[in-house]
LUMTOR-424521 format. One record per residue: chain; z, x, y of N, C-alpha, C in turn; residue number from 1; residue in three letters. Coordinates in pm, whole numbers, padded with zeros to 5 digits, m for minus. Last residue first. Example, Ala and Ser with C-alpha at 12.3 -4.5 7.8 and 13.67 -1.06 7.14 Angstrom:
<rs>
R   chain      nc3      nc1      nc2     cac3     cac1     cac2      cc3      cc1      cc2   resi   resn
R       A    00708    01285   m00225    00714    01367   m00106    00787    01290    00003      2    ser
R       A    00780    01319   m00569    00780    01230   m00450    00780    01320   m00330      1    ala
</rs>
This chain:
<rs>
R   chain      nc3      nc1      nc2     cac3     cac1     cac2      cc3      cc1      cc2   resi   resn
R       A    01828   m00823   m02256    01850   m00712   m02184    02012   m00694   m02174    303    unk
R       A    01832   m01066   m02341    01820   m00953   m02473    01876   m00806   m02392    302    unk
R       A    01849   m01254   m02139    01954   m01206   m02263    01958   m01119   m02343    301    unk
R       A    01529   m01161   m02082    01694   m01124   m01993    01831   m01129   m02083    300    unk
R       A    01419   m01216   m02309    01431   m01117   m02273    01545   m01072   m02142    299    unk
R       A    01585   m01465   m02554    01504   m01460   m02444    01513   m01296   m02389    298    unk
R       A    01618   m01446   m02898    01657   m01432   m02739    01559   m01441   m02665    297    unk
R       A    01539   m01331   m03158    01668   m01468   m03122    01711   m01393   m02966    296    unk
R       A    01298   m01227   m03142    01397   m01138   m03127    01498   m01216   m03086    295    unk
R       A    01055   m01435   m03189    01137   m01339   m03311    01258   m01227   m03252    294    unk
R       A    00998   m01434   m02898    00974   m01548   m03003    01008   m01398   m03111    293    unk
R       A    01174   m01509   m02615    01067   m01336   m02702    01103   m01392   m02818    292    unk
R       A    01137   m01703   m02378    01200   m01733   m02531    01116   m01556   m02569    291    unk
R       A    01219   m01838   m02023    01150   m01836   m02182    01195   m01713   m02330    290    unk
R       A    01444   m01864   m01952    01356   m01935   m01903    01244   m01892   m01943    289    unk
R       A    01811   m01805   m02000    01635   m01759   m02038    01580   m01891   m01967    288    unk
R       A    02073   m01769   m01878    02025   m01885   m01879    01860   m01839   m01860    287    unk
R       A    02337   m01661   m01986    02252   m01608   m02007    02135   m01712   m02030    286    unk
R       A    02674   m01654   m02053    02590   m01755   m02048    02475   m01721   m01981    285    unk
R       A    02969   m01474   m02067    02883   m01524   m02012    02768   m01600   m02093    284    unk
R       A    03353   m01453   m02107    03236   m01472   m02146    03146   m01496   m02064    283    unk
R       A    03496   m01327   m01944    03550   m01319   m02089    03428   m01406   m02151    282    unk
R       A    03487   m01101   m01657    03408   m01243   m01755    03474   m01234   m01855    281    unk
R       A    03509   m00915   m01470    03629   m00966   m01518    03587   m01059   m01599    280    unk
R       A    03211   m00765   m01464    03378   m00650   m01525    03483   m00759   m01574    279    unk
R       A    03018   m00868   m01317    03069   m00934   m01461    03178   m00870   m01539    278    unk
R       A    02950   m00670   m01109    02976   m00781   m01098    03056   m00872   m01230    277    unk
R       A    02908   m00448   m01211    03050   m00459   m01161    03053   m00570   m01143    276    unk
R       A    02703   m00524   m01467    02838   m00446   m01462    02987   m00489   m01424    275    unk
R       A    02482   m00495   m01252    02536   m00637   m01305    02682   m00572   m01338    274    unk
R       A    02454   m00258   m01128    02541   m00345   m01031    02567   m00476   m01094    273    unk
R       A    02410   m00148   m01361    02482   m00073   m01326    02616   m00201   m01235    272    unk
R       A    02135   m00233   m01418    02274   m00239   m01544    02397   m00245   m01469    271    unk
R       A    01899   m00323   m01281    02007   m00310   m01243    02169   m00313   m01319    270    unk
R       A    01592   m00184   m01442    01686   m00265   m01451    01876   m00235   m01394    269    unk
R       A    01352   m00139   m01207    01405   m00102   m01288    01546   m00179   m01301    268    unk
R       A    01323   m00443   m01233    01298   m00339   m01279    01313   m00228   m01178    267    unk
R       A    01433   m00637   m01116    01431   m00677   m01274    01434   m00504   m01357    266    unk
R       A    01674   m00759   m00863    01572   m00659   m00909    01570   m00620   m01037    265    unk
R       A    01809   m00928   m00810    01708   m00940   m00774    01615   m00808   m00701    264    unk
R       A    01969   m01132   m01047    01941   m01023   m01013    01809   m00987   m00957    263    unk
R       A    02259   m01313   m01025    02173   m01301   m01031    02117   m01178   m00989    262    unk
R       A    02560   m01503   m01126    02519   m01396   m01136    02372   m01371   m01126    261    unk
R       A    02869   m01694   m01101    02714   m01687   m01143    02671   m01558   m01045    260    unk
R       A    03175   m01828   m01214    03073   m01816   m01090    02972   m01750   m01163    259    unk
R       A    03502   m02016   m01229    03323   m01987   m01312    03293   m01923   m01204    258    unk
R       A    03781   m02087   m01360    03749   m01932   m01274    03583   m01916   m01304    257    unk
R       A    03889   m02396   m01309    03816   m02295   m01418    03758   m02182   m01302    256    unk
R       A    03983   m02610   m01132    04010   m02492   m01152    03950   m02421   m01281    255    unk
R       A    03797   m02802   m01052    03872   m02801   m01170    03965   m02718   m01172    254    unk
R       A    03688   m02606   m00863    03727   m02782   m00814    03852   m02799   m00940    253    unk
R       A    03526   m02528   m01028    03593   m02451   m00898    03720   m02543   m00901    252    unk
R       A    03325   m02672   m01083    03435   m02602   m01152    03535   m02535   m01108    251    unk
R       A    03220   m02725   m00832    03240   m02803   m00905    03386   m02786   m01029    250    unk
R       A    03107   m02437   m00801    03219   m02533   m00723    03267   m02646   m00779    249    unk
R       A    02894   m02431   m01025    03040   m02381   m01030    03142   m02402   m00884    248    unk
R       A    02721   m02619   m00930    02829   m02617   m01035    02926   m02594   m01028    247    unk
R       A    02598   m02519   m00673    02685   m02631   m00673    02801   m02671   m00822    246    unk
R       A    02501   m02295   m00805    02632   m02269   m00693    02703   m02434   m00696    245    unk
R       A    02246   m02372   m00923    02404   m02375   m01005    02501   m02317   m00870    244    unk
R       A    02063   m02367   m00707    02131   m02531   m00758    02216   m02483   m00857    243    unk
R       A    02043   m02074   m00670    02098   m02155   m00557    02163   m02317   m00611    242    unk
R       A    01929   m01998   m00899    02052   m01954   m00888    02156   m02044   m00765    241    unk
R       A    01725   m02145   m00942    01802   m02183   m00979    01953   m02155   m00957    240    unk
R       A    01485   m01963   m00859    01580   m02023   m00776    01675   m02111   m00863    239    unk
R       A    01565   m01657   m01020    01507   m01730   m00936    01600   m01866   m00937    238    unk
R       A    01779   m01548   m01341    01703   m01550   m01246    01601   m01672   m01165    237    unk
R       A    02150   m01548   m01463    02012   m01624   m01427    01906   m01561   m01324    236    unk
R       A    02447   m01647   m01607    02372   m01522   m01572    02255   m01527   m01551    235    unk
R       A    02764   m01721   m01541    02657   m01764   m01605    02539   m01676   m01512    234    unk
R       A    03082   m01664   m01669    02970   m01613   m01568    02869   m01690   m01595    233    unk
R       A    03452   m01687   m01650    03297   m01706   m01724    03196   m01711   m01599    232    unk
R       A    03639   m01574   m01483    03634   m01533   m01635    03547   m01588   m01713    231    unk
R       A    03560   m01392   m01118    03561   m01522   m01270    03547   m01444   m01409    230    unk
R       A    03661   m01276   m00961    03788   m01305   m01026    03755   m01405   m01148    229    unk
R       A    03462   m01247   m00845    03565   m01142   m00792    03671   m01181   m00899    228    unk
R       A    03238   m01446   m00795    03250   m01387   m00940    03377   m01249   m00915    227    unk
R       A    03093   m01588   m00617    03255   m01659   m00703    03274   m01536   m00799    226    unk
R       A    02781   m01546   m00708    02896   m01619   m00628    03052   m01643   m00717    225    unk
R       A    02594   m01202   m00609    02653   m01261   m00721    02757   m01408   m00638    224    unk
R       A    02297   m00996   m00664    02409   m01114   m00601    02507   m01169   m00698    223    unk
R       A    02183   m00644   m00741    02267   m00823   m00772    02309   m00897   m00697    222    unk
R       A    02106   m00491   m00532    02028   m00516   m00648    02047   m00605   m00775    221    unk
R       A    02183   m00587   m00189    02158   m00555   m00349    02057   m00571   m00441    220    unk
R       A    02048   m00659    00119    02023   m00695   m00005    02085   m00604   m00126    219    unk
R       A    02132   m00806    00465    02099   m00672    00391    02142   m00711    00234    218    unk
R       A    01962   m00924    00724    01978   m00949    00600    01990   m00852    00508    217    unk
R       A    01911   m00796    00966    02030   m00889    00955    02071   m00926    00857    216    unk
R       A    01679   m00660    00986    01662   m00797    01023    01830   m00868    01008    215    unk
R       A    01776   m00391    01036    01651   m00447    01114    01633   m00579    01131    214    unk
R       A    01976   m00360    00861    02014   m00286    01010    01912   m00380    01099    213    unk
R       A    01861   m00401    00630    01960   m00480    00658    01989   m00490    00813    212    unk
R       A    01665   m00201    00602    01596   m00298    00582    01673   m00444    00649    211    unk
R       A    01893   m00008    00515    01771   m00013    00652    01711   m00155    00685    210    unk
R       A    01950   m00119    00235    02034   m00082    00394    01933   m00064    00506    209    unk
R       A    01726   m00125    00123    01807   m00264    00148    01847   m00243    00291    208    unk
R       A    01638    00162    00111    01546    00082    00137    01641   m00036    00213    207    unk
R       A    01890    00256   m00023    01884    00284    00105    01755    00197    00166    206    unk
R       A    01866    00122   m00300    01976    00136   m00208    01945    00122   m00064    205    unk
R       A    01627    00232   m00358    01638    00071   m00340    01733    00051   m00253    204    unk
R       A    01615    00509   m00485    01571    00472   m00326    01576    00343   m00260    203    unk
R       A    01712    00499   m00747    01758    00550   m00626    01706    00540   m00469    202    unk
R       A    01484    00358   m00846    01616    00319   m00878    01729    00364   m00724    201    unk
R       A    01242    00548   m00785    01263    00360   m00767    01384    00362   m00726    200    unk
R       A    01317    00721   m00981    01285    00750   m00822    01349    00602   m00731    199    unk
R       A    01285    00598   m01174    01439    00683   m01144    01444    00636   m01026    198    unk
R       A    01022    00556   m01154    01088    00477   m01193    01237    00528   m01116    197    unk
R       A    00933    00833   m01184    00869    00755   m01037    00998    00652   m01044    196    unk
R       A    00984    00920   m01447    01070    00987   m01313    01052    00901   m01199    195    unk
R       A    00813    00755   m01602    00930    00718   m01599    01017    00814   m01487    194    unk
R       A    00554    00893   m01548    00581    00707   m01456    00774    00697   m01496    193    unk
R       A    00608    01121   m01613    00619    01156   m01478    00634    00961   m01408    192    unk
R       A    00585    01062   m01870    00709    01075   m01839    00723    01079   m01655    191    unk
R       A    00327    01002   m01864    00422    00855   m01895    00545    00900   m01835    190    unk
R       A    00220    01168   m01857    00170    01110   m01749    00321    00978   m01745    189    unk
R       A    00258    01357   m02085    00309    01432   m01922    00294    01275   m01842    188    unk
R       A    00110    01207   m02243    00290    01201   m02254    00278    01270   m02113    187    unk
R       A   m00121    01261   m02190   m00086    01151   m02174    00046    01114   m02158    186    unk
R       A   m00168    01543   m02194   m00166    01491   m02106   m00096    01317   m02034    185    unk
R       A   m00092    01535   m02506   m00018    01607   m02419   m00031    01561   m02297    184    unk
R       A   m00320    01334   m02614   m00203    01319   m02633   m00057    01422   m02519    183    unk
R       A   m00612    01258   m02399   m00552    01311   m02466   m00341    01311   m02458    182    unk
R       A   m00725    01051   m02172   m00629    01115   m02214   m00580    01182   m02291    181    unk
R       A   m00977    00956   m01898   m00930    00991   m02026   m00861    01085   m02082    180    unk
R       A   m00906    00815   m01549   m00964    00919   m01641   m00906    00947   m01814    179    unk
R       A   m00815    00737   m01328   m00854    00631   m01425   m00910    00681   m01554    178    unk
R       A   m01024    00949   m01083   m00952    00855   m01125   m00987    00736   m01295    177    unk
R       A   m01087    01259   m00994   m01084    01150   m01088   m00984    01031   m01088    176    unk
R       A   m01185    01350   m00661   m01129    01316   m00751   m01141    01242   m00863    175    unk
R       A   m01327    01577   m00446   m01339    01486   m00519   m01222    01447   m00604    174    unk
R       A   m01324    01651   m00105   m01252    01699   m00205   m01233    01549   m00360    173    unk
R       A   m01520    01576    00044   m01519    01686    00031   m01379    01756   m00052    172    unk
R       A   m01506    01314    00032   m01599    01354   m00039   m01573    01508   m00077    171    unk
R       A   m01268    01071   m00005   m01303    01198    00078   m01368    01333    00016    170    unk
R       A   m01182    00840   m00140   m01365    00855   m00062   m01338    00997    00054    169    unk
R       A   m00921    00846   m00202   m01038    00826   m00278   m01170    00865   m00272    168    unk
R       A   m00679    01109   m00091   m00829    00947   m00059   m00931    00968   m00177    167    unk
R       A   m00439    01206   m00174   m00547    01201   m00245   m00666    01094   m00222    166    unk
R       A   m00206    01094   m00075   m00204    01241   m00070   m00363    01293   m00142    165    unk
R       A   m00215    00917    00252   m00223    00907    00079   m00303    01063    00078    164    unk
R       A    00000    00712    00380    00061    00882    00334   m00063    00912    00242    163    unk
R       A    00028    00493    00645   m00004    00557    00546   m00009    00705    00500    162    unk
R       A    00331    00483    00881    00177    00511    00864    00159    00551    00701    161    unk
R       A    00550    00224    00797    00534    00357    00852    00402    00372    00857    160    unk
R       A    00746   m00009    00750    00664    00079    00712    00630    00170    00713    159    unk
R       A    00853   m00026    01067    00901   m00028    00915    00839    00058    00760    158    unk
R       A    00630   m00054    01148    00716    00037    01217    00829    00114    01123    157    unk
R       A    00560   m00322    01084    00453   m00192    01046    00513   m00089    01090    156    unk
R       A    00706   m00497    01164    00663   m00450    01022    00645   m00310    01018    155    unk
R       A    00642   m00480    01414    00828   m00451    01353    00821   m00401    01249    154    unk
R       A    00394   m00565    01443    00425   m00422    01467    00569   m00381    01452    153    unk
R       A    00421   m00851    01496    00368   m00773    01400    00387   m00602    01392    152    unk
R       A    00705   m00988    01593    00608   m00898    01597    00518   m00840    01487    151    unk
R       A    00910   m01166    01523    00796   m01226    01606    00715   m01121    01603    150    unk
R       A    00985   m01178    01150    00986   m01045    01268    00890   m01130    01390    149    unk
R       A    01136   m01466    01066    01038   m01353    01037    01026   m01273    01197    148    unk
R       A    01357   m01664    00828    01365   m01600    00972    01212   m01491    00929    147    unk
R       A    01284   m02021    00721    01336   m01864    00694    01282   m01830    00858    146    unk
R       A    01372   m02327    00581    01388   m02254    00727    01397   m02145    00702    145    unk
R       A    01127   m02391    00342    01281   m02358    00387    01265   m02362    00524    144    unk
R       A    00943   m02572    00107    00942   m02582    00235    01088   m02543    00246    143    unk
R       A    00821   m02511   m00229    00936   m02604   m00179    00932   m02542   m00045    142    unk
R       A    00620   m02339   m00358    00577   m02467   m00294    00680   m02491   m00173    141    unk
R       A    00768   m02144   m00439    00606   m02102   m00385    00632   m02228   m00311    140    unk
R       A    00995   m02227   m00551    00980   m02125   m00426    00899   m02135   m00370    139    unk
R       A    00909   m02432   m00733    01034   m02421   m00683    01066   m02333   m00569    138    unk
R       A    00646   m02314   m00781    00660   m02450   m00786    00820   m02499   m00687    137    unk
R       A    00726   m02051   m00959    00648   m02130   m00948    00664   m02264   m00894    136    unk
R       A    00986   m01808   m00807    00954   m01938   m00910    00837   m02038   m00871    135    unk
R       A    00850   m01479   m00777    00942   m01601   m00711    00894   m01713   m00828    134    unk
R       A    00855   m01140   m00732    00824   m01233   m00793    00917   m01333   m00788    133    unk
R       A    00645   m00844   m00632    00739   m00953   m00576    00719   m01096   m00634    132    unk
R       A    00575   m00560   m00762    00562   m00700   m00808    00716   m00804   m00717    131    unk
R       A    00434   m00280   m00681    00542   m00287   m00703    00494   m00464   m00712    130    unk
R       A    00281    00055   m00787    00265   m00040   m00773    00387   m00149   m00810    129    unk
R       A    00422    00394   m00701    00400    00278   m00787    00349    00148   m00719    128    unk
R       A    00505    00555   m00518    00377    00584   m00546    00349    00530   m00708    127    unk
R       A    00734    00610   m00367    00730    00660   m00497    00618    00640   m00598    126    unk
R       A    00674    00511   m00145    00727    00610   m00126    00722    00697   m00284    125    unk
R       A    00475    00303   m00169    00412    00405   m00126    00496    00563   m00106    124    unk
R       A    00643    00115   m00312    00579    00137   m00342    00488    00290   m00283    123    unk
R       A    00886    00061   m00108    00891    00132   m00191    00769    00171   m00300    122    unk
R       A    00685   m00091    00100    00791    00074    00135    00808    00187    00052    121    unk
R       A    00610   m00274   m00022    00513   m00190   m00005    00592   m00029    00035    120    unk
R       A    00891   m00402   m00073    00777   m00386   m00159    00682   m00270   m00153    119    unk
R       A    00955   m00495    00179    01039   m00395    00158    00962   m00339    00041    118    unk
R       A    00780   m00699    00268    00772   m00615    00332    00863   m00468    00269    117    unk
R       A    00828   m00867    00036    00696   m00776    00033    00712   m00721    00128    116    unk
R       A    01137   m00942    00054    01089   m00833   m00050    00956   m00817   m00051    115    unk
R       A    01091   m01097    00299    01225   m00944    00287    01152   m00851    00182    114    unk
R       A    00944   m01310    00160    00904   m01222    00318    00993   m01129    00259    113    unk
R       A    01115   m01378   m00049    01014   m01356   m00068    00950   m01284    00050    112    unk
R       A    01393   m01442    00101    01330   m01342    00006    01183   m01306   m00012    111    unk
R       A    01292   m01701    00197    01332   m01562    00289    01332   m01483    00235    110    unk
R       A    01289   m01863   m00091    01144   m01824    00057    01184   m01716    00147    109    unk
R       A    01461   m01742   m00324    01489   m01792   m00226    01341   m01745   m00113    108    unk
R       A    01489   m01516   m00480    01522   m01652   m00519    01532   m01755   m00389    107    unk
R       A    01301   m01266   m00610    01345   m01347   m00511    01368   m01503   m00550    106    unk
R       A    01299   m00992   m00801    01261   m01126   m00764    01365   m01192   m00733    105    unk
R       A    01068   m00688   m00802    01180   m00716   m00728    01162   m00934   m00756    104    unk
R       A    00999   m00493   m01052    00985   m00564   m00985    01132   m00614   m00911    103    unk
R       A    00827   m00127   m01043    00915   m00197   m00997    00931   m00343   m01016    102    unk
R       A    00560   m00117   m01350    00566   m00174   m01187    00735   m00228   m01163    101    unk
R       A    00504   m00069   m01587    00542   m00001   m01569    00552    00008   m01368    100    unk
R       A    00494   m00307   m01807    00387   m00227   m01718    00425   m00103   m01662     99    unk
R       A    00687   m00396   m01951    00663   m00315   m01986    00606   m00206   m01915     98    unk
R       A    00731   m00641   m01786    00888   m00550   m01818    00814   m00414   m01842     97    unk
R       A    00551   m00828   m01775    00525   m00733   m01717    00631   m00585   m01759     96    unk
R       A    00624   m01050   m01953    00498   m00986   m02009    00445   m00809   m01928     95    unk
R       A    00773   m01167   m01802    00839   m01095   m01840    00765   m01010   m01884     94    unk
R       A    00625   m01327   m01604    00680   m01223   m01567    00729   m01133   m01640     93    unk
R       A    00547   m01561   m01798    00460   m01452   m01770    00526   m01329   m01691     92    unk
R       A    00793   m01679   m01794    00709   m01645   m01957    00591   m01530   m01959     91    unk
R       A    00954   m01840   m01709    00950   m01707   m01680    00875   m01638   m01755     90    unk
R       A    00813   m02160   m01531    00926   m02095   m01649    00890   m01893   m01561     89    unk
R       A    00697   m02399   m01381    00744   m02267   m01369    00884   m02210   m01443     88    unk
R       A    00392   m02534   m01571    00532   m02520   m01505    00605   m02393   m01478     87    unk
R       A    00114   m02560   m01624    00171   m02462   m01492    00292   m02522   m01446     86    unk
R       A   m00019   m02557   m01973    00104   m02610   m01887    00067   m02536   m01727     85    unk
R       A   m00167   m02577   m02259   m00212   m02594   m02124   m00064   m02650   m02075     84    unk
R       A    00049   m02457   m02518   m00077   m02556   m02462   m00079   m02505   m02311     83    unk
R       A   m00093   m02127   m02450   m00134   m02260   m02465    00013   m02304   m02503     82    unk
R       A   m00040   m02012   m02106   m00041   m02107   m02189   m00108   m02044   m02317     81    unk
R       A    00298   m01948   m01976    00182   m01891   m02010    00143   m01989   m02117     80    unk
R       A    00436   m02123   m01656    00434   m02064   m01815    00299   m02019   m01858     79    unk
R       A    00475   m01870   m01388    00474   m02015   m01437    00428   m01980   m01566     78    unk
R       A    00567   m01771   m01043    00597   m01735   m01201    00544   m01809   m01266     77    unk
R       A    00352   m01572   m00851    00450   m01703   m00842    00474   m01757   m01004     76    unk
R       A    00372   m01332   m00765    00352   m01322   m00898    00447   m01492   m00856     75    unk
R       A    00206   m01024   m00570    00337   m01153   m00533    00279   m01200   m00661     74    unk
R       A    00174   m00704   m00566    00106   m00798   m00640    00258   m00901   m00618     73    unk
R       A    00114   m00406   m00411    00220   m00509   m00370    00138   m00637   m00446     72    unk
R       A    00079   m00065   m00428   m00005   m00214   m00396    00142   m00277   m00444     71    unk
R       A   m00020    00306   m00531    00067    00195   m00427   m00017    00040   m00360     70    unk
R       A   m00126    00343   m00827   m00185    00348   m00642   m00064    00236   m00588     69    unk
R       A   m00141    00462   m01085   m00015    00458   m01029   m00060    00429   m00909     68    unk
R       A   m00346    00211   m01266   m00333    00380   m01255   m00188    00343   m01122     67    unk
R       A   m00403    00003   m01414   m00345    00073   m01502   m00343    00251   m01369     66    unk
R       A   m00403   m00352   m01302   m00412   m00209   m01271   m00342   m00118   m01344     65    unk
R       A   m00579   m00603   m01423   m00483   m00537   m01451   m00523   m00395   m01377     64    unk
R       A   m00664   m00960   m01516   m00684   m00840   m01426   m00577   m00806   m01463     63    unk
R       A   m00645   m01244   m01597   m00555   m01131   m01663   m00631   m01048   m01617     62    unk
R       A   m00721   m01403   m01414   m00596   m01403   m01372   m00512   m01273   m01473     61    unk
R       A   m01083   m01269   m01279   m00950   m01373   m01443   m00802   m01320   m01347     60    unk
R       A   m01237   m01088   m01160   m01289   m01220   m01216   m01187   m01304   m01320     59    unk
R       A   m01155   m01148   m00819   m01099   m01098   m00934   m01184   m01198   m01043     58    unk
R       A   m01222   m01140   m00471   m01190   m01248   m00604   m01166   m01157   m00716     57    unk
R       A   m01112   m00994   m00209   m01228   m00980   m00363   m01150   m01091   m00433     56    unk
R       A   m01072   m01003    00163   m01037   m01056    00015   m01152   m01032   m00089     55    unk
R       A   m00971   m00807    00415   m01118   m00777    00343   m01060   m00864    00181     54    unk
R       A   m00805   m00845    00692   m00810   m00809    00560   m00918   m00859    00470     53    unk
R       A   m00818   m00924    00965   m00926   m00847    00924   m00960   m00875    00807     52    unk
R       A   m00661   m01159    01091   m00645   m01074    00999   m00809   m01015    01028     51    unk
R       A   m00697   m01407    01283   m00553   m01306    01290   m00573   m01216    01253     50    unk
R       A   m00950   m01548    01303   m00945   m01416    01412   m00802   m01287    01403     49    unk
R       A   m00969   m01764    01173   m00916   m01784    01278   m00875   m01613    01384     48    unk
R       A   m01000   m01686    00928   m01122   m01766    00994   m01062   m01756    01118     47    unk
R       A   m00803   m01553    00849   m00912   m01439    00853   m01013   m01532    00949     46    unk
R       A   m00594   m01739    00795   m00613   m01697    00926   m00767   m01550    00979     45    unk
R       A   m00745   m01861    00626   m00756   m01923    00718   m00741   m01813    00823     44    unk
R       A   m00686   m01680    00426   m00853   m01694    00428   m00844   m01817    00544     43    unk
R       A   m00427   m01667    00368   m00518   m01586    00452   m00637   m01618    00486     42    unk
R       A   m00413   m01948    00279   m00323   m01935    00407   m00411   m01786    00460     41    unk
R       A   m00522   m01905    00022   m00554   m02023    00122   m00549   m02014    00239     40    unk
R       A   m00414   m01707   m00070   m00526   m01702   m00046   m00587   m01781    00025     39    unk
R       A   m00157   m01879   m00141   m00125   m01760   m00078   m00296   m01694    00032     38    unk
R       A   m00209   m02082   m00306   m00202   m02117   m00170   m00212   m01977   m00072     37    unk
R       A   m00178   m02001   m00540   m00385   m02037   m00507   m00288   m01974   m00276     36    unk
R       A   m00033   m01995   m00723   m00016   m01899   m00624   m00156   m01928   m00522     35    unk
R       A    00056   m02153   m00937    00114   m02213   m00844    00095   m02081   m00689     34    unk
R       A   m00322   m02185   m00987   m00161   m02241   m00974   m00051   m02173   m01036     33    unk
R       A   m00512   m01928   m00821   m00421   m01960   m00946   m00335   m02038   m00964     32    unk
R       A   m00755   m01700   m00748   m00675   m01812   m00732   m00614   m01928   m00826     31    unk
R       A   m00652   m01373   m00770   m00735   m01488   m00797   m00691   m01583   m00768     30    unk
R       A   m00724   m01055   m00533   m00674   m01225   m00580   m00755   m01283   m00697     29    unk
R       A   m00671   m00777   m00347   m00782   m00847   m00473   m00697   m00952   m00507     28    unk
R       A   m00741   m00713   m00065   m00667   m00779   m00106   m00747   m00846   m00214     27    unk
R       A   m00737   m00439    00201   m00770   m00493    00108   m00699   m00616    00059     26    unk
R       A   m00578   m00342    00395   m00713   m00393    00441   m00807   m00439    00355     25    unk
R       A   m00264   m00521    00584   m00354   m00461    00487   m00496   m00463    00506     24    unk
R       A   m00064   m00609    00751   m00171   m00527    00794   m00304   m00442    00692     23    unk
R       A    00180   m00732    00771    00196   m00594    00689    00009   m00538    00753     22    unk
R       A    00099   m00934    00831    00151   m00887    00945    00188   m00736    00860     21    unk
R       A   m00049   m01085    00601   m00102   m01045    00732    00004   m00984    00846     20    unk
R       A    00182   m01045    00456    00139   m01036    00444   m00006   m00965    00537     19    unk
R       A    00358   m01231    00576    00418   m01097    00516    00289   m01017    00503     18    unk
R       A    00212   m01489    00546    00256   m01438    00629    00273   m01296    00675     17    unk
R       A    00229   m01480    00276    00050   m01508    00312    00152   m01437    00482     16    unk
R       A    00493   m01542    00196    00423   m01442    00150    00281   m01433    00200     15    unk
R       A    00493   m01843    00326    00558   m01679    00376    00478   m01559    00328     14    unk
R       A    00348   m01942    00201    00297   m01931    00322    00379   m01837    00369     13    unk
R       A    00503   m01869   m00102    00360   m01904   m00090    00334   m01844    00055     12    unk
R       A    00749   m02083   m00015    00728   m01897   m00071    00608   m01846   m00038     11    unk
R       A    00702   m02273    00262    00719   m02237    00121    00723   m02120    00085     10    unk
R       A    00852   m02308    00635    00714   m02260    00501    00781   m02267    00380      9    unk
R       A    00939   m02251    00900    00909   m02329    00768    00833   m02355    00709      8    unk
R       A    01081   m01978    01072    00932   m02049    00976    00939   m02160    00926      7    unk
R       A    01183   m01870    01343    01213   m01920    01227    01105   m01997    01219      6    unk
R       A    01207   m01532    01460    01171   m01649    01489    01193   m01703    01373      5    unk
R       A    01346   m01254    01568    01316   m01297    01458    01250   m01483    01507      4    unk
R       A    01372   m00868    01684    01377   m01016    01709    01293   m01099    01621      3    unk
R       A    01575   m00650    01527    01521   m00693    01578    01454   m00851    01631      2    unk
R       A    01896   m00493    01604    01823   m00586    01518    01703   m00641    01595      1    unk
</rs>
């Protein structure tokens, strides 16, 4: 295992962390409550000699990448307006389900480091763009004790060297990008994003496990507490999952068989490991944090 030092930081300054020690050389942003800070924290250490990384502003927060290039977008969650709000619901993450980007979300500031370094892994192995996503306000902001690699080069070892099977700017073999579709081509393109996906699915596993060997922390694609023997579940993403543990001890306490269920990985969707986790429930509870207005549900309940 390698050697780790401890942070205290918010989601936010971790992820700005993760970040510059991942080594990137781009970085398109906007700046945004509850994520401004992330840009804050590089654009210091860029003043201060740490980073290189080259920042673009973006002109809107609804930017969008539509072609498959391996990138790592952190997504501090919060409601979509109108009215005018930046509380942190789930309202805009879900808007993503469709895109067609892994996401991984973290409930917890040490997460958030674990999953952009593990982010870009899987992104460049299966050659999607992947979304590390934490609670507005409740992650980004709130101050933990998390552990991080003292080296920059643990990362990047991790990582590996770049693979890209197609440079953009290598003149002597041109390419299109971003290019127009016709119907046959277009279905070939979707089905080949839904194999990448599969791809995803199966390579998360072993991503965690490695990922576990190196820092100590090794991850599923559910957590779950108390739940070996509970007969009600309650079923949730981000940090909340940490302030209902105190519940269901609570219930515990009572004796009622409760425990809770989270998943921290949206997409592709972990059916498999919710499942085993929730096999003994006789009921669950499916705690949305926003609403898919005409389909009586929220989209994690719906899922």
């Amino acid at each position: 295992m390698e050697k780790q030092i401890i942070e205290y930081a918010g989601g936010n300054e971790i992820a700005a962390i993760a970040i510059k020690q991942i080594g990137y050389d781009l970085m398109g942003y906007y700046p945004i409550t509850p994520s401004t800070q992330i840009a804050e924290n590089l654009d210091e250490m860029r003043a201060r000699g740490e980073t290189d990384l080259i920042m673009i502003a973006a002109e809107g927060e609804h930017s969008a990448a539509g072609t498959r290039y391996p990138m790592v977008m952190n997504v501090a969650c919060r409601t979509v307006s109108g009215p005018l709000s930046i509380k942190g619901d789930h309202s805009d993450i879900m808007f993503l389900l469709n895109a067609g980007w892994p996401i991984l979300f973290a409930h917890t500031v040490q997460q958030v480091y674990d999953f952009n370094i593990i982010a870009l892994r899987l992104a460049e192995q299966v050659r999607l763009p992947v979304v590390v996503a934490y609670d507005g306000f409740f992650t980004s902001h709130q101050k933990r004790r998390c552990l991080r690699f003292e080296k920059d080069e643990t990362v990047r070892q991790f990582i590996g060297p770049k693979k890209e099977p197609n440079p953009f700017l290598d003149l002597s073999n041109p390419i299109t990008v971003g290019s127009y579709m016709n119907e046959p081509d277009l279905i070939n393109n979707r089905y080949q994003l839904h194999l990448a996906m599969q791809q995803a699915d199966e390579l998360l596993p072993k991503l965690f496990e490695e990922y576990g060997a190196l820092s100590g922390r090794e991850y599923g694609k559910a957590e779950a507490y108390c739940c070996e023997d509970a007969q009600e579940l309650l079923v949730l993403l981000g940090s909340s999952y940490e302030t209902a543990k105190e519940g269901v001890d609570s219930l515990r306490r009572q004796g009622r068989k409760a425990g809770i269920v989270t998943l921290n990985v949206l997409r592709p969707f972990p059916e498999k490991a919710l499942y085993e986790r929730c096999r003994t429930a006789k009921s669950l509870l499916v705690a949305d944090r926003q609403d898919s207005y005409g389909a009586w549900g929220g989209n994690l309940s719906l899922e």
